[in-house]
C-alpha positions in Angstrom: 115.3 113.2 100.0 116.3 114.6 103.1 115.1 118.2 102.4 111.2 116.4 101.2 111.4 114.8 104.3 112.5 117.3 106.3 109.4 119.9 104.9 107.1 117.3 104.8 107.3 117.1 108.6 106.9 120.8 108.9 104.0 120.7 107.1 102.3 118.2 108.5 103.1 119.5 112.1 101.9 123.0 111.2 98.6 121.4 109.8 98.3 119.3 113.2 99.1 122.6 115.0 96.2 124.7 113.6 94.1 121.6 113.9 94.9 121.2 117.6 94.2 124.7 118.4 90.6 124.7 116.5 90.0 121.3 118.8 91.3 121.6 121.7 89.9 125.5 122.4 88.4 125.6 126.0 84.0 125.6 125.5 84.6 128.8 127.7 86.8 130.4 125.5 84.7 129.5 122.2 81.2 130.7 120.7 78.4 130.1 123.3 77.9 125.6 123.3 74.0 125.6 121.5 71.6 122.3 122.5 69.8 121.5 119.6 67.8 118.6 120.0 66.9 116.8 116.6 70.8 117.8 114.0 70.1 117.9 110.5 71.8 115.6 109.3 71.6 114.7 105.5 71.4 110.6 104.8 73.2 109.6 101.6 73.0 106.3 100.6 75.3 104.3 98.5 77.9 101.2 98.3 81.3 100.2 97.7 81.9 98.1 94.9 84.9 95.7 94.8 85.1 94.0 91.0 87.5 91.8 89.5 88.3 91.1 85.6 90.4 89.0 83.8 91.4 91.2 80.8 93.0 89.7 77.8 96.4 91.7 76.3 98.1 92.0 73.4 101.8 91.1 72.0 101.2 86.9 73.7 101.2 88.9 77.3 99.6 86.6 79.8 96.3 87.6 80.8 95.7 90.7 83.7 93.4 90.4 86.7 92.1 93.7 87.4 90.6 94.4 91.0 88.2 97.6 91.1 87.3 99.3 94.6 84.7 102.4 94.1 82.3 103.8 96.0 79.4 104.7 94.7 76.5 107.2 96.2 72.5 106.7 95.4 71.7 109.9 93.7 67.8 108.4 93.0 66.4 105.2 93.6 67.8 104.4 89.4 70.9 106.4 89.5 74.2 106.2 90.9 77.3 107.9 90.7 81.2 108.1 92.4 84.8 107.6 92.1 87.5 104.8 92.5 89.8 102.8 90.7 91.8 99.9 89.5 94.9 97.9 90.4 96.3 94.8 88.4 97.0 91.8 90.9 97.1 89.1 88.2 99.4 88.7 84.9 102.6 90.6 84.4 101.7 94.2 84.7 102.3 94.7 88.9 102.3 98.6 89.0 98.9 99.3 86.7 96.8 101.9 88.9 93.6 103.8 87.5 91.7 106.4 89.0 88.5 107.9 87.9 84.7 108.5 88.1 81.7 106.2 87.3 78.5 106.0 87.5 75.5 104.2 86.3 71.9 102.4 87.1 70.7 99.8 88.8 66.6 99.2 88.1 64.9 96.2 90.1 64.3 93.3 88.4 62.8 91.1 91.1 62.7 91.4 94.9 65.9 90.1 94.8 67.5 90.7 91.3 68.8 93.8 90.4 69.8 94.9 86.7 73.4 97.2 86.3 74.6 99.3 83.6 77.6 101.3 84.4 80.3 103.5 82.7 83.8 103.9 84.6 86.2 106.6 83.2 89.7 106.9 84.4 93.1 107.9 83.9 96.5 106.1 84.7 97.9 103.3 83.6 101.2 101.1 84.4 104.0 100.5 81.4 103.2 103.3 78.4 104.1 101.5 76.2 100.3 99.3 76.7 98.2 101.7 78.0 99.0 105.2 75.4 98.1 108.4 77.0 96.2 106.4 79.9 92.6 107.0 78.9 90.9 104.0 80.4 87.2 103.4 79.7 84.9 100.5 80.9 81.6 100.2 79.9 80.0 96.9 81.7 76.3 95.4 81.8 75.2 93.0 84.5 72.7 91.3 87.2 73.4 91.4 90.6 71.6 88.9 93.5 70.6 91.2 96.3 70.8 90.4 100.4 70.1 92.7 103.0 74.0 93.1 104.1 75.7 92.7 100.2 74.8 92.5 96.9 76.9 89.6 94.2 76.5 89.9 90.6 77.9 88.9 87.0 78.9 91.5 84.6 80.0 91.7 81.1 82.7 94.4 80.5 84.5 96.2 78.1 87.9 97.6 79.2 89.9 99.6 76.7 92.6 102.5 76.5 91.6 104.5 73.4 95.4 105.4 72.9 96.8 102.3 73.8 97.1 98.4 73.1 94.6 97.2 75.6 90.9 96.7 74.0 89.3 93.4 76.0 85.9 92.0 76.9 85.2 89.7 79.5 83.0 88.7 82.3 83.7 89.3 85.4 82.3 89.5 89.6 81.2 92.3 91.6 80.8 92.2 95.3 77.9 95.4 96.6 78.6 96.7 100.2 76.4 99.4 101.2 77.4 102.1 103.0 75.4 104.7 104.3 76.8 108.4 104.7 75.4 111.3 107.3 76.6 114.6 105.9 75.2 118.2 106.8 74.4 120.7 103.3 76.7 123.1 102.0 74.1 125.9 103.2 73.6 124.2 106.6 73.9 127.6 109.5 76.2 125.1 111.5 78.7 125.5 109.1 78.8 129.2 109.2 81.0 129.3 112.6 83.3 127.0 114.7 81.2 126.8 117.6 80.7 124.0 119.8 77.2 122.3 119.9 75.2 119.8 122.6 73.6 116.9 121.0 71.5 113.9 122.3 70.3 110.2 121.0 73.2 110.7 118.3 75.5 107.8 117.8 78.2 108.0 116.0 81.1 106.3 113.8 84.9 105.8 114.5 87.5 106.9 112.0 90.6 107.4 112.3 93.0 108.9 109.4 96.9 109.3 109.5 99.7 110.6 107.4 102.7 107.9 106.8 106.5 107.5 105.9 107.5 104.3 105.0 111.1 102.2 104.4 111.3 98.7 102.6 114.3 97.1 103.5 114.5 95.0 100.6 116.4 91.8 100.3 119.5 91.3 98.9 120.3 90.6 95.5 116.2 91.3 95.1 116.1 91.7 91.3 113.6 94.2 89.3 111.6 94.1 86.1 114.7 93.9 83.9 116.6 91.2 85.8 119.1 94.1 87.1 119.9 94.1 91.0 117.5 96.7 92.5 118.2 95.6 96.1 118.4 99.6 98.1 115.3 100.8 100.5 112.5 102.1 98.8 111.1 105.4 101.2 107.0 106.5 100.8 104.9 108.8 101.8 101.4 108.0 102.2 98.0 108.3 103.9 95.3 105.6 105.8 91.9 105.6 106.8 90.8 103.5 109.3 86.9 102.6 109.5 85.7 100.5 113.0 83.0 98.1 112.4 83.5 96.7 116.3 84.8 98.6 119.3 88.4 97.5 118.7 88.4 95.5 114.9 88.5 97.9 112.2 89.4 97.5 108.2 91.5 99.9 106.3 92.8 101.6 103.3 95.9 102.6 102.8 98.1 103.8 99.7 101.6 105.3 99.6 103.9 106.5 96.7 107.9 106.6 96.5 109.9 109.6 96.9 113.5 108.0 97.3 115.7 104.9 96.7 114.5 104.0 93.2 113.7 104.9 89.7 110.2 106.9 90.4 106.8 105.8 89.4 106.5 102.5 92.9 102.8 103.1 94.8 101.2 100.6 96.5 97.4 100.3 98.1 96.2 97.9 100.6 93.0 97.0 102.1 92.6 94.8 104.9 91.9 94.2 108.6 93.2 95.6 111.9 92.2 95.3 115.7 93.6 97.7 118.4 94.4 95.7 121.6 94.2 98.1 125.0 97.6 97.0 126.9 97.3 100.0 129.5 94.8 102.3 131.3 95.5 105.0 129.3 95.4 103.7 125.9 98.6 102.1 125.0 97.7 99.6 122.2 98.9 96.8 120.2 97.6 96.9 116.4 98.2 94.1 114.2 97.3 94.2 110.8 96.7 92.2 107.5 96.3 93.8 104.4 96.2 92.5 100.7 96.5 94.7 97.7 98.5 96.1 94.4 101.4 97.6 93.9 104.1 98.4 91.4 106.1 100.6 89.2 109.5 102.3 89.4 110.8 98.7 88.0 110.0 96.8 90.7 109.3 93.4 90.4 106.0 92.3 92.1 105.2 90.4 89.2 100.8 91.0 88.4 100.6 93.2 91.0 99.4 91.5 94.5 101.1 92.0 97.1 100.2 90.7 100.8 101.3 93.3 104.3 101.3 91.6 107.6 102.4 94.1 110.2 102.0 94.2 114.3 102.1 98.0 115.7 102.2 99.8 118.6 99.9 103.1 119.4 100.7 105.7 121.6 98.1 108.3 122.6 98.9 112.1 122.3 97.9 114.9 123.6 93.5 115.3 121.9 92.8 113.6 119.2 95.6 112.4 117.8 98.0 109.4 118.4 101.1 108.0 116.5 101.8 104.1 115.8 104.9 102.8 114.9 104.9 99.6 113.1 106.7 96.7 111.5 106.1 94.4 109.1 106.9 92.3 106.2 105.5 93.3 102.7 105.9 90.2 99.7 104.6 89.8 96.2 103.5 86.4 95.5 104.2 86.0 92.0 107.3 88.7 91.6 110.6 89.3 93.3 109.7 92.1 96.2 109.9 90.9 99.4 110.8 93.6 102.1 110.8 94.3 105.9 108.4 97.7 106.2 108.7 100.2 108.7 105.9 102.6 109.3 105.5 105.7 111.4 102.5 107.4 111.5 100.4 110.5 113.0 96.5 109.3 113.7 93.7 112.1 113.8 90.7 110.8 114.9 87.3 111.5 113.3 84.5 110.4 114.5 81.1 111.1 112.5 77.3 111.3 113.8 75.1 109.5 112.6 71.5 110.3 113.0 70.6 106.4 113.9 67.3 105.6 115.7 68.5 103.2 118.0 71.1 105.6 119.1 73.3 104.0 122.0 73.5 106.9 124.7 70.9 109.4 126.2 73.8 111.8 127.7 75.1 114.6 125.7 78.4 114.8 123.6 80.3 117.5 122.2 80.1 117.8 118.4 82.1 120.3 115.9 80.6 121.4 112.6 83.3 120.7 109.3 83.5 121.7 106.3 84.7 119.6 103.3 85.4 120.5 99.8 85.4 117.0 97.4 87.0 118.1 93.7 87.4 116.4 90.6 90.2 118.4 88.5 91.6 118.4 84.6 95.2 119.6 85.5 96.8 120.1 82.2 100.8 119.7 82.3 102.1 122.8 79.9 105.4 121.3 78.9 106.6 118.4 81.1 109.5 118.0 80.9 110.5 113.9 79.7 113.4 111.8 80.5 116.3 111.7 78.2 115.8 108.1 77.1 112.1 108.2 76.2 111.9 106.9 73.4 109.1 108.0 71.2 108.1 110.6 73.1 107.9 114.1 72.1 109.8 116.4 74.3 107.8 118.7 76.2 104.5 117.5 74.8 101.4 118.8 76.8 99.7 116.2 79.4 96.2 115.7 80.9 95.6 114.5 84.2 92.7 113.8 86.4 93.2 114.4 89.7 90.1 114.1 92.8 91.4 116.0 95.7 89.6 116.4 99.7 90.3 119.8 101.2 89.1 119.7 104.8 88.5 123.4 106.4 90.7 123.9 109.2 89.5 127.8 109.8 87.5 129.9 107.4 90.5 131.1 106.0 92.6 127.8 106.4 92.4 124.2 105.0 94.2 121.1 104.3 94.5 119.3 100.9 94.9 115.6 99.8 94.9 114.8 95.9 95.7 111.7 93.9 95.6 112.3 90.0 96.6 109.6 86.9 97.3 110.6 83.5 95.3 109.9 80.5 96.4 111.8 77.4 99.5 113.0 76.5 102.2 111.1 74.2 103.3 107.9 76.5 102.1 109.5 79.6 99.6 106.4 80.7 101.2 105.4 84.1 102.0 108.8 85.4 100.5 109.3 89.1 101.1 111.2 91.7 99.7 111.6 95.5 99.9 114.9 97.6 99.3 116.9 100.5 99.5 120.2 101.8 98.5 123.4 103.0 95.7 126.1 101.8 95.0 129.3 102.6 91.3 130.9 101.0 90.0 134.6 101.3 86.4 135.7 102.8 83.4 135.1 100.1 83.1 138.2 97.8 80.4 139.8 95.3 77.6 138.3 97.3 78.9 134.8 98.0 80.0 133.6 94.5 84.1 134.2 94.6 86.8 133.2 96.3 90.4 133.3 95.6 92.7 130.7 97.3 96.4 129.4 97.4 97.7 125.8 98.2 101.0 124.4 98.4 101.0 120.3 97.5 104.3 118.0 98.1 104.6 114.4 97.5 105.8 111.8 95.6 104.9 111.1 91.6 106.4 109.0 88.6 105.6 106.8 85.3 105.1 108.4 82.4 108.9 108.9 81.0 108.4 112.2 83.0 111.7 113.3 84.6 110.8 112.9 88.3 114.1 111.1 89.3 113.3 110.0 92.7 109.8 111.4 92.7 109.9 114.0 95.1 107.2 116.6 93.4 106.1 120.2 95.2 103.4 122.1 93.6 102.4 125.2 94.7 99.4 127.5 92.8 96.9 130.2 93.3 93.0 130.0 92.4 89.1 131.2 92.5 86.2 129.3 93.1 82.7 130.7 91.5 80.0 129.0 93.2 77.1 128.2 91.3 74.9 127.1 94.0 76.2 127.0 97.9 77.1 123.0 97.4 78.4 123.3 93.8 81.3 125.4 92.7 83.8 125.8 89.5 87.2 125.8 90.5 90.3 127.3 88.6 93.5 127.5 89.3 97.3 128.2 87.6 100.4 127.1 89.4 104.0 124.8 88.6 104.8 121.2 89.1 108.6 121.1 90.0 110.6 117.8 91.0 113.1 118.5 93.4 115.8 116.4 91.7 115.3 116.2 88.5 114.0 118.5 85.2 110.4 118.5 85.5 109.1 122.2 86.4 106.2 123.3 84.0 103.3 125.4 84.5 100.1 123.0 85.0 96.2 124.8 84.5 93.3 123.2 86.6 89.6 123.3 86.0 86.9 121.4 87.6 83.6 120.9 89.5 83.5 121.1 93.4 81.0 120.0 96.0 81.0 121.2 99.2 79.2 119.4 102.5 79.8 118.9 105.8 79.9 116.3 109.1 79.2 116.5 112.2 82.3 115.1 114.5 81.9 113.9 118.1 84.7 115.4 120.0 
């Protein structure tokens, strides 16, 4: 545990390091500052969804609420398409988590009625035993009543692991926010060079996201899935993103995996509200926050999965943009046996995006920086993992399919920064196999007229479920690649490397192949 946490640090402090010194460079020491007056910026519109279905399942289990959260992106007027996932918060499966892609239409109807036909397809799962390899698929149909601010609907859906025990339909609620994005294109010259650049009549949007280790202190004599003591700290890693809809209140996501103090396979993700309250000059703050989400796995107990977070921080500035809050808490599951005091430490980077608004709020000019983002959705294919000794029914080093979406943001044009979360969803008794990373990339210079480039990464983090032999769940994966771009925004990505748990038997080679897309944002600095 020690040594994950230990490297974990470094990492993280080497990625803050190159990140300080692309942000905090003197203008006088960087490319000449260029005023443009009118950015172009990209608009992308589109919407989270939050849904909610009441599944029925198998062998006289009670029945499982399932809460989706996706995002969803307008690609016409008719289509849409995006990524997200599922939790269970209702029933007795606490610890079900899918993630996937899904897409769909929505024609008009009426002014106000709007029709909805989407596909959602996803890998994960929660006990293997249910869910197969961890294929989910969820076709749905429904009618939706529109207002200018949200959008509620019906739908009729049909959830089902193809490899598993779970086939249900049902009718359910979803709950449209739209969400507007401001991005700049793949091909975009600002992109080309770090240089610093004068904008006015921008406004813009505050972000902030942070890396987090977490303790539960759980109670004693707390008891897990199997009615056995389980009553030790439970230690994660995880990641948050902040989003401010006032000048101090702000809602959140936040999700975190275990790495030590339990059988492997515990995650959790919360959503919720937080307001930063200014106690000094210099921006000393008090931060409470409320959360409600999911959570489970690693034979925990939180019953169907809900779990409620209140916790009251405090945030300290440091030295640019970032800042580090320290928080406790209390973390309890209202229908199973977790209850915990949580202690969080994290380090905040602040990213705040322009938006090309017309009623922008300030005629003065403000610093931006061009980024570039890479967005990928990966098949990483698991050669031989390697299963624990008491799975029963599983085939010993049978091969595994995940899907993983990862977010590489370009530090340098030769260094980025990677963040992946990938579930399971064929392989024999793999459903419920997850993982969450971060880490380190290095890329080389474009070759044979733009369309190549090799790159290496180094992921660690925390994974489990599956009957994979992860122990704790400490995972490192390092692995060396080539994108081929097909246009500049679209590229195929390849890559081989080897999925190791640092205290237990996994270590296999894994292949990945997918599509990425590449854009970019303009940050006020």
């Amino acid at each position: 545990m020690r040594k994950l946490l230990y490297f974990t640090l470094i990492v993280l402090c080497l990625s803050m390091m190159i990140t300080l010194t692309h942000a905090s460079t003197p203008v006088s020491h960087a490319q000449p500052i260029q005023k443009i007056p009118t950015p172009n910026l990209q608009k992308l519109s589109g919407f989270f969804r939050v849904s909610y279905d009441n599944l029925s399942m198998p062998n006289h289990n009670p029945s499982m609420g399932l809460l989706g959260v996706n995002y969803y992106a307008d690609i016409t007027p008719l289509i849409y398409g995006g990524l997200g996932g599922y939790g269970a918060v209702n029933g007795n499966q606490g610890g079900l988590f899918v993630l996937g892609l899904g897409g769909g239409l929505h024609p008009n109807l009426t002014p106000h009625w709007i029709g909805d036909i989407n596909l959602f397809v996803g890998g994960g799962g929660g006990r293997s035993a249910l869910v197969g390899g961890g294929l989910m698929l969820r076709p749905s149909i429904g009618i939706e009543y529109m207002w200018q601010l949200a959008r509620l609907g019906l739908h009729y859906s049909y959830i089902t692991f193809p490899s598993g025990m779970v086939h249900s339909y049902q009718i359910g609620l979803d709950l449209d926010i739209p969400c507007d994005i401001y991005y700049l294109s793949a091909n975009d010259p600002m992109l080309s060079s770090l240089q610093t650049i004068l904008f006015s009549h921008l406004d813009f949007e505050r972000n902030e996201f942070g890396l987090l280790l977490q303790r539960y202190h759980q109670k004693n004599g707390t008891l897990n899935v199997n009615q056995a003591i389980q009553d030790g700290t439970i230690d994660l890693i995880g990641a948050e993103l902040d989003h401010y809809i006032t000048t101090h209140g702000f809602w959140y996501l936040k999700m975190a995996g275990a790495y030590s103090g339990i059988p492997n396979g515990y995650m959790d993700v919360f959503g919720g509200l937080g307001y930063q309250w200014l106690i000094t000059a210099n921006g000393i703050a008090l931060v409470p926050q409320l959360g409600i989400g999911a959570g489970g796995g690693g034979s925990v107990d939180t019953g169907g999965g809900m779990l409620i977070q209140p916790q009251l921080g405090i945030e300290i500035p440091l030295m640019n943009h970032f800042a580090a809050r320290i928080s406790e808490g209390y973390i309890w599951a209202p229908s199973g046996q977790l209850s915990a005091y949580a202690t969080t430490g994290e380090i905040l980077y602040h990213l705040d995006f322009a938006t090309n608004h017309a009623s922008a709020t300030s005629d003065l000019l403000n610093h931006y920086h061009a980024w570039n983002w890479r967005l990928s959705a990966l098949n990483q294919t698991y050669i031989h993992p390697q299963r624990n000794a008491d799975s029963a029914g599983s085939v010993l080093d049978s091969k595994a399919n995940v899907l993983a979406i990862q977010l590489d943001q370009i530090m340098t044009p030769y260094v980025f920064f990677s963040y992946q979360a990938a579930g399971a969803y064929s392989g024999d008794h793999v459903g419920g196999y997850a993982t969450g990373m971060i880490g380190p990339g290095i890329q080389s210079k474009t070759l044979f007229n733009d369309h190549l480039r090799f790159f290496g990464e180094c992921l660690v983090g925390a994974g489990g479920g599956g009957n994979l032999a992860l122990s704790g769940g400490e995972v490192i994966e390092p692995l060396l690649g080539l994108y081929y771009a097909l246009t500049p925004a679209i590229q195929l990505q390849t890559s081989l490397g080897q999925i190791k748990a640092l205290k237990n038997d996994l270590n296999t080679p894994i292949f990945n192949l997918g599509l990425t897309l590449n854009f970019g944002t303009l940050n006020h600095i």
